[in-house]
N, C-alpha and C positions, 0 to 999 in steps of 0.2 A: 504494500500500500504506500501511494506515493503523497508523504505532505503538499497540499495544495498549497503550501507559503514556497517550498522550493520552486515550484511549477512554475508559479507567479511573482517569484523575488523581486525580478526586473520593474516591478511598478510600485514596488516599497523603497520608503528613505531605507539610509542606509543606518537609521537609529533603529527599523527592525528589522532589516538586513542582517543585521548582528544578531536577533534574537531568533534566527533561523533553527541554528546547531539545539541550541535547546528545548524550543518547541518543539524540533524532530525526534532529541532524545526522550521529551514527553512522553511524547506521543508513543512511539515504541514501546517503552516499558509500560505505559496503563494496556496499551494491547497485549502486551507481551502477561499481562499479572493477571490479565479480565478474567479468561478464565480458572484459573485455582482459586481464584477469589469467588467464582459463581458457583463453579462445582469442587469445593474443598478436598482434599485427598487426604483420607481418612489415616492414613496409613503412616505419609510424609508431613502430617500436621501442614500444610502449603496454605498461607495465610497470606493477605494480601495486608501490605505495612499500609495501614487506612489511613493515618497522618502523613506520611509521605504521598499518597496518592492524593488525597484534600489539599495540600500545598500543591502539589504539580498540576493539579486541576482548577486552585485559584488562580495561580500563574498563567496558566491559558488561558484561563477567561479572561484576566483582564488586558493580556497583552493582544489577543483579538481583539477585545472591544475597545483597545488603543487603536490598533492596525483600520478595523472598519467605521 
């Protein structure tokens, strides 16, 4: 899955130009956590860090609602 900010960089400043690398590493890992966090693995305790995830999730909201 390809960040629509990389797609479209070329019509962002270059103040979120810079916030690419991060929003893409967001992005990735809440994908990458979704599901052990939906369907937990009983076995490996696989637990999704909810405070890490609510920070990286405030983070992109508001750097979107900067960006739009």
């Amino acid at each position: 899955m390809r960040l629509v900010f990389i797609e479209f960089s070329d019509r962002l400043s270059n103040r979120f130009k810079m916030e690419i690398p991060q929003l893409a590493a967001v992005s990735r890992w809440l994908r990458r956590e979704q599901e052990p966090a939906m369907y937990r693995d009983e076995e490996l305790g696989l637990l999704l860090d909810t405070r890490k995830a609510l920070e990286a999730a405030i983070y992109a909201y508001e750097m979107v609602g900067k960006i739009i």
